[in-house]
C-alpha positions in Angstrom: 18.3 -136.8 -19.9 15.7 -138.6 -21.8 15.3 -137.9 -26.0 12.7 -139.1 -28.9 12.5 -138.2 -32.5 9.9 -137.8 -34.8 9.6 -138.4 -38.5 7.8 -135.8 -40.3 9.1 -137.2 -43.5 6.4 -138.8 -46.1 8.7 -140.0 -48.7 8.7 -143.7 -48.5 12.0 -144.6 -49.1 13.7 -142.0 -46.9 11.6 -142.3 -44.1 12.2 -146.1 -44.0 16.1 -145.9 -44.3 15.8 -143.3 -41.3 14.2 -145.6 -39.5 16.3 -148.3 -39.9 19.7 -146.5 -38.9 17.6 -145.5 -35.9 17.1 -149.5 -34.4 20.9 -149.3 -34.4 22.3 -150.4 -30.4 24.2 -146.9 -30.7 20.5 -144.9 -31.1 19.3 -147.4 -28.0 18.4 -143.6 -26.0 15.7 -142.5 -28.4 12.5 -143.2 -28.6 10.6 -143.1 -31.7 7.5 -140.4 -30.9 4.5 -139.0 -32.6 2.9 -137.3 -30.4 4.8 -134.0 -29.7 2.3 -132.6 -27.6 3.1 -135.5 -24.2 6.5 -134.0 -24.6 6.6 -130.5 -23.5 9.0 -131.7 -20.4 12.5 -129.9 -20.1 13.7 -133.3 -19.2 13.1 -134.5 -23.0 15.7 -133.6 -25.5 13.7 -133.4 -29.0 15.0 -134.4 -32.6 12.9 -133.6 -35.1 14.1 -134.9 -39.0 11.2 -132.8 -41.1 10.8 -133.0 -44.7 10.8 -129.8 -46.9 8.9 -129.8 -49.7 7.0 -126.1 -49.9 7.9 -122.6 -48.9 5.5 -122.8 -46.6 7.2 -126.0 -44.5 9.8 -123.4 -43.3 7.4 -121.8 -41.5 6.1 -124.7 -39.5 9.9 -124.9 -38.9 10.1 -121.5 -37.4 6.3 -122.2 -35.3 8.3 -125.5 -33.6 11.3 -124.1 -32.7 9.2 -121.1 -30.8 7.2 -123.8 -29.4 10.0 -126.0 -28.3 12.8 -124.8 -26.3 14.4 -128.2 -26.0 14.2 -129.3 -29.8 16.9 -130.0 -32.3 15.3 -129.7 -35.9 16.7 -131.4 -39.2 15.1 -130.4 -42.3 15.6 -132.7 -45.0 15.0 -131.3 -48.4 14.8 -132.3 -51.9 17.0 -130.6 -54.9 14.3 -128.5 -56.0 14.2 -127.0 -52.9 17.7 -126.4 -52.3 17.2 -122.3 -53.2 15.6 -122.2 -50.2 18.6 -123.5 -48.0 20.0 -120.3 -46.5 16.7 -120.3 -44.1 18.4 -122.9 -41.9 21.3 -120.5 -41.5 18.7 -117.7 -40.6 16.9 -120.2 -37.9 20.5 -121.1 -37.1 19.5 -125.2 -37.2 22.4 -127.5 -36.7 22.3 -129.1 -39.8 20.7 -129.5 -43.0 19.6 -132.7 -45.0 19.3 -133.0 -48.6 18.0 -136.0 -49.9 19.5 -138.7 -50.5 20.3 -138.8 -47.2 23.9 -139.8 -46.3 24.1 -142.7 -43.9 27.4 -141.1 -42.6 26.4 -137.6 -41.9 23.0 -138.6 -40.5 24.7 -140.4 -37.9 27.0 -138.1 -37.5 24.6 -135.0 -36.6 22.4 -136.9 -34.3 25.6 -138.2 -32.4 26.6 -134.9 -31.9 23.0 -134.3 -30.1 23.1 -137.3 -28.1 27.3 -135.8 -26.9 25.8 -132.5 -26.1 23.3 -131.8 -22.7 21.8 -128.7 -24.0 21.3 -126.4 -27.4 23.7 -124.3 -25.6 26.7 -126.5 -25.8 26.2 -127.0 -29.2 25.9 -123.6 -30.0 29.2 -123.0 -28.1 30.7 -126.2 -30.2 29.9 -123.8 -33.4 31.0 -120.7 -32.8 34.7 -122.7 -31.7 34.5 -124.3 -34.7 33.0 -121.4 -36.7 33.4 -122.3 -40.3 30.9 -122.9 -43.6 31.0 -126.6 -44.5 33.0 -126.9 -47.6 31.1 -129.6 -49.2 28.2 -127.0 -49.4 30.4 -124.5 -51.0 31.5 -126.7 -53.2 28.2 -127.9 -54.6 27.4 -124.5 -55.4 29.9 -123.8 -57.9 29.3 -128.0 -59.2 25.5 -127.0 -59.3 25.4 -130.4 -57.6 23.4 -131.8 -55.2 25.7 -134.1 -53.6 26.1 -132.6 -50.3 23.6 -134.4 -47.9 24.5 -131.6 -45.0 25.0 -128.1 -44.3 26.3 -126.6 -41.4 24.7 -123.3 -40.1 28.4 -121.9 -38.8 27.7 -118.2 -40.0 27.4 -117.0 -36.6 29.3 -114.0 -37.0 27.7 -113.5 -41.1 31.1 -114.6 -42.7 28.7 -115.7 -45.9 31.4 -115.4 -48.7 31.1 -113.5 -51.4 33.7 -113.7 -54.1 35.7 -116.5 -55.1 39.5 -116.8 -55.8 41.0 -119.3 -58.5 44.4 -120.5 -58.0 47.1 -122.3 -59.8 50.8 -122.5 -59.4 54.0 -123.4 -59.9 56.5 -125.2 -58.6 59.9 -123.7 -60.0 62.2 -126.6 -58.2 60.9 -129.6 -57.9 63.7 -131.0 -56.2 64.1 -128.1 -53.9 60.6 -129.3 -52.4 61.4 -133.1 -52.3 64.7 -132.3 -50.4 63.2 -130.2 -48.0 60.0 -132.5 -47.2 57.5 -129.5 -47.7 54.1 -129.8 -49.9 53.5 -126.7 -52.3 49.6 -127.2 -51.3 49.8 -127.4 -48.3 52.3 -124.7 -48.0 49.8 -122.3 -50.5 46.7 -122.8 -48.1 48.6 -122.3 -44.4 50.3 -118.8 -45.8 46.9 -117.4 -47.4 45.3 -118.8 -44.0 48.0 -117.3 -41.4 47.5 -113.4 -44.1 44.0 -113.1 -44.2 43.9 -114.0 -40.6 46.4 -110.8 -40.1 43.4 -108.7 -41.1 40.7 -110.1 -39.7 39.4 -112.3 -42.9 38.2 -115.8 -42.6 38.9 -117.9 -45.6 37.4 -121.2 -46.6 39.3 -123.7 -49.2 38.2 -126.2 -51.4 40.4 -128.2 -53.5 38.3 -128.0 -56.7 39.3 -130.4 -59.1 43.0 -130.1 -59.4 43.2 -126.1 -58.9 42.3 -124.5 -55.7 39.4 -122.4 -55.0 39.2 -120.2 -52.0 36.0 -117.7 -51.0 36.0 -115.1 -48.3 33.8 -111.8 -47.5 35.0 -108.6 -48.9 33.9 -105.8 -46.4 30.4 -103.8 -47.1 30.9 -100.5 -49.1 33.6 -102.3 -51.8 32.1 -102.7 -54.9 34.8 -104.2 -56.1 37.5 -107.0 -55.4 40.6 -104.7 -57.2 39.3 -101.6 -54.7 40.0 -103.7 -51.8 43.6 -102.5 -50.7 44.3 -104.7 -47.8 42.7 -107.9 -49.6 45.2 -106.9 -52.6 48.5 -106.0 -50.7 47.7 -109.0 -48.6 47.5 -111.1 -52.1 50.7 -109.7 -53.2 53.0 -110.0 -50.6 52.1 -113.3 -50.6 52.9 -114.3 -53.9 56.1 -112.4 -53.4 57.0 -114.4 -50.3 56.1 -117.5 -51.9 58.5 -116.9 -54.5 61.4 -115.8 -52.4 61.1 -118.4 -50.1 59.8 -121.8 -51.5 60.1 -121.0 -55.4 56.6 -121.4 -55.6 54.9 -119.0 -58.3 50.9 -118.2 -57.7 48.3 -117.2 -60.3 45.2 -116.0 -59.3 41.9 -115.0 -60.8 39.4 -113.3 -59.0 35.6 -113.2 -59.8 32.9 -110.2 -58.9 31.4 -109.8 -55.7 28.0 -111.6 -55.4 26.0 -110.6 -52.1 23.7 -113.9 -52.4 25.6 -117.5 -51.5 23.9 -118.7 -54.7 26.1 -116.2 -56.5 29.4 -118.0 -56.0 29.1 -120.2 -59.0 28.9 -117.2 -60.9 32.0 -115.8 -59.4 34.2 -118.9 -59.8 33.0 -119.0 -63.5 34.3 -115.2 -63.1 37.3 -116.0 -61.8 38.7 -119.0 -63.6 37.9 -116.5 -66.9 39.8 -113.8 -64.9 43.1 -116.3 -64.7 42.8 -117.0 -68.5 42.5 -113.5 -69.3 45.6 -111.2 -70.2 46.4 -108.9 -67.1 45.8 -105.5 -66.8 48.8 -104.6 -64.2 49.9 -108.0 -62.8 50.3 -111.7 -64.0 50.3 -113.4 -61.1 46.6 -111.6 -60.2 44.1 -110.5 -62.2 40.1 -109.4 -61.6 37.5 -110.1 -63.3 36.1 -106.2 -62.8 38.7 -105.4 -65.0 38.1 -107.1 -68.2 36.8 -105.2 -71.0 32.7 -104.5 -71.3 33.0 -102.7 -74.7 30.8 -105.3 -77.0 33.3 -103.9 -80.0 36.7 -104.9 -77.9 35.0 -108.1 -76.9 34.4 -108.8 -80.6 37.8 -108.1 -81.5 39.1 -110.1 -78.7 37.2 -112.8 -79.7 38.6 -112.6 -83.6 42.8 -112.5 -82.0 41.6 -116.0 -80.1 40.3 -117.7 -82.9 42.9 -116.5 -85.7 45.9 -115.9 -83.1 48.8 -118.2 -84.9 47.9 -116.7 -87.9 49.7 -113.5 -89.4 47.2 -111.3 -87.8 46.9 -107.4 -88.6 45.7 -104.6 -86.7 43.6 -104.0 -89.9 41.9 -107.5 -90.4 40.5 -106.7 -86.6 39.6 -103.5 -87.0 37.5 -104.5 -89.7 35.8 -106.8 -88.0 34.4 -104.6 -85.7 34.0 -101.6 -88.5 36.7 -99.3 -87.1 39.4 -97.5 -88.4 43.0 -98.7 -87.2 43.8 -95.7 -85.3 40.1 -95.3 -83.7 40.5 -99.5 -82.6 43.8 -99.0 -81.4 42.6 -96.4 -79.0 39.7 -97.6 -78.0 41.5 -101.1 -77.9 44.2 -99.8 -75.6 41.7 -98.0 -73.5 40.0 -101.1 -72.7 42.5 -103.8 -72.2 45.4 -101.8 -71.3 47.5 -103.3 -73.9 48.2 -102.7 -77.1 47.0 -104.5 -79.9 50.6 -106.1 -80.6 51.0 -106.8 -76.7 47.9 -108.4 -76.8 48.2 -110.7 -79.6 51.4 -111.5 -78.1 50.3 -112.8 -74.6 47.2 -114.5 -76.1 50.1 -116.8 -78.5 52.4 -116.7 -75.4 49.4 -118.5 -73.4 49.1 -120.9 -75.5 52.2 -121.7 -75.9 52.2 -122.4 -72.0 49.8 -125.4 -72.8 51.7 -126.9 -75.0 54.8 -127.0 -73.0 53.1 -128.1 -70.5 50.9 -131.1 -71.8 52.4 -132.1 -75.1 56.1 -133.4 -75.8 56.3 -130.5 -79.0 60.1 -128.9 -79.5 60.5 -125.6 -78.6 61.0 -125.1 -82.0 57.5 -125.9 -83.2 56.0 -124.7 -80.8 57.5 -121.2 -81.6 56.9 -121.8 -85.5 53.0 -123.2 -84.7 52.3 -120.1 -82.5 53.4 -117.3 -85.1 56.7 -116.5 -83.6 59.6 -116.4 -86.7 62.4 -117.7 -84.7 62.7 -119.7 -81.6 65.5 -117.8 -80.0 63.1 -114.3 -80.5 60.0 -116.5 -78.7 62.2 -117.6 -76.3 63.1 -113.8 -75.3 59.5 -112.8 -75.4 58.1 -115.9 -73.5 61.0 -115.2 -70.7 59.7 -111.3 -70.5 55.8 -112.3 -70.1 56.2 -115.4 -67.9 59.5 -114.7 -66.1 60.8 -118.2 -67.4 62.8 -119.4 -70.1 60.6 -122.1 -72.2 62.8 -125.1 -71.0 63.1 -123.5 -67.3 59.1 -123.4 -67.6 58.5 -126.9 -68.9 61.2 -128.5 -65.9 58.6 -126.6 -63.0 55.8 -128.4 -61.2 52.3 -127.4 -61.9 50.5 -127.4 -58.5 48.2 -130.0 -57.7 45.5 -129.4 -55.1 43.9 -132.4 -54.0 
């Protein structure tokens, strides 16, 4: 089997560091071309690298690969082009270059051209390993451009399309060292092994130090908290967590967003979702279900900034130019709590910060976050969290790396 490439790439700079990966002895099978025309042999394997730089580029994409049943096409595009990314998955190209070009993954993708005798067997390779590349996902919700490939593995349309933030606890410490398990690892093997139980394909990516996980809720949902198996899948396996490795979950869920583009949107959704007091359960709360009353978001706004101070139902209802017993309704209606519930997780959360990431007493703490005694903050932090204050600063705060 004989190959050749050809450049259609006019940027300088790219073109040249191309070239020069290519006179590596590893590359010694192809043969620079630029004439395509003197190839149309079935005996010729060929790898096209083209430069994207209009709307209209894709469609000389789409004229080659009719054209050429033996070609393997890379487009290479620049970041102001990278809206128009999700084409490659529709032409179902092996891979996708965004400039800079990484040394690495070019390499990479044209070795796995020269390991493979047809586009069959690549295509086979795919659908074995048939997953979205998580770098891509990742620079969606960075708005980055650092990815330099993308994987067209959406053979069977798994494009996510919400996103699920997680943090967690650790509850012993030195239950985990002693039994030689990682909570991490542990966390991303269970939600695997669930989802796989009903048919659902998730993809993970360690974001930062919290974990981030997307996956495709079925067509006709309109909603993450209306999917019933996705939620009793979710909350079983907190529960199993708990009972087996002390390791507690808390998870935020963002909307559902049809386009891949929409996934930043949804993470932004969901890490507000985790932050956000829950309607039924702690340990997972939705984004749909946060209030869209511009009154109750007003209000909720005045308890964050003014929470450690002693905060009446009438100051807030003044704010917003209701009567107490119309706000408390409306409130309640809204949130689901009450406006003394409310008030009380939001000084609760905090509080949760501070024992975490500052060396503060109990006692101050307590006194700083509007509670009048430390043994009565105590009693309501244990109700809310499920944790004494001292049991809750000795856990482990989940690092995914």
């Amino acid at each position: 089997m004989s190959y050749c490439v050809k450049l259609l790439v006019n940027d300088s700079m790219e073109k040249e560091k191309i070239e020069t990966w290519l006179a590596h002895p590893f590359f010694e099978k192809l043969m620079l071309q630029d004439d395509l025309e003197t190839l149309c042999n079935d005996e010729i394997i060929i790898i096209i690298i083209m430069e994207i730089k209009t709307p209209f580029d894709w469609l000389k994409v789409r004229r080659l690969l009719k054209k050429h049943s033996n070609l393997f096409l890379f487009p290479l595009i620049d970041a102001s082009m990278l809206q128009t990314a999700p084409i490659a998955i529709e032409l179902q190209l092996p891979s996708l270059f965004i400039k800079p070009i990484s040394k690495h993954l070019f390499y990479r993708n044209i070795k796995k051209v020269l390991d493979s005798s047809n586009r069959n067997m690549v295509t086979f390779e795919q659908e074995e390993d048939n997953r979205i590349d998580e770098l891509f996902l990742q620079s969606i919700l960075r708005e980055e451009v650092a990815v330099e490939q993308m994987k067209t593995l959406l053979i069977k349309g798994m494009i996510p399309n919400v996103v699920y933030f997680i943090q967690g606890l650790v509850l012993s410490p030195k239950m985990e060292e002693n039994e030689g398990w990682q909570a991490s690892s542990v966390i991303q093997r269970k939600l695997m092994k669930a989802f796989a139980n009903i048919d659902h394909d998730v993809y993970f990516l360690p974001f930062r130090k919290h974990l981030v996980f997307t996956l495709k809720i079925p067509k006709g949902i309109s909603a993450p908290c209306y999917w019933e198996d996705g939620e009793k899948t979710i909350v079983e396996l907190i529960d199993r967590l708990k009972h087996q490795y002390g390791i507690q979950l808390y998870i935020g869920v963002g909307s559902i967003h049809r386009e891949l583009s929409g996934l930043k949107k949804s993470y932004q959704e969901a890490r507000t979702a985790r932050r956000s007091p829950p309607r039924h359960r702690l340990s997972l709360r939705y984004f749909d279900e946060i209030p869209t009353n511009l009154s109750v978001q007003t209000s909720i706004d005045y308890i964050t900034e003014h929470f450690a101070e002693n905060l009446t139902i009438q100051q807030v209802a003044n704010e917003v130019n209701f009567s107490p017993t119309y706000f408390s309704r409306i409130f309640k209606k809204e949130t689901g709590h009450s406006f003394v519930s409310y008030l009380t997780f939001v000084r609760i959360q905090k509080a949760v910060w501070l024992l975490r990431h500052t060396d503060q007493t109990i006692e101050k703490i307590a006194f700083e976050q509007g509670f009048n005694t430390p043994n009565y903050f105590s009693t309501i932090f244990k109700k809310e969290v499920g944790l004494s204050p001292s049991d809750y600063r000795a856990t482990r705060e989940i690092i995914f790396i």
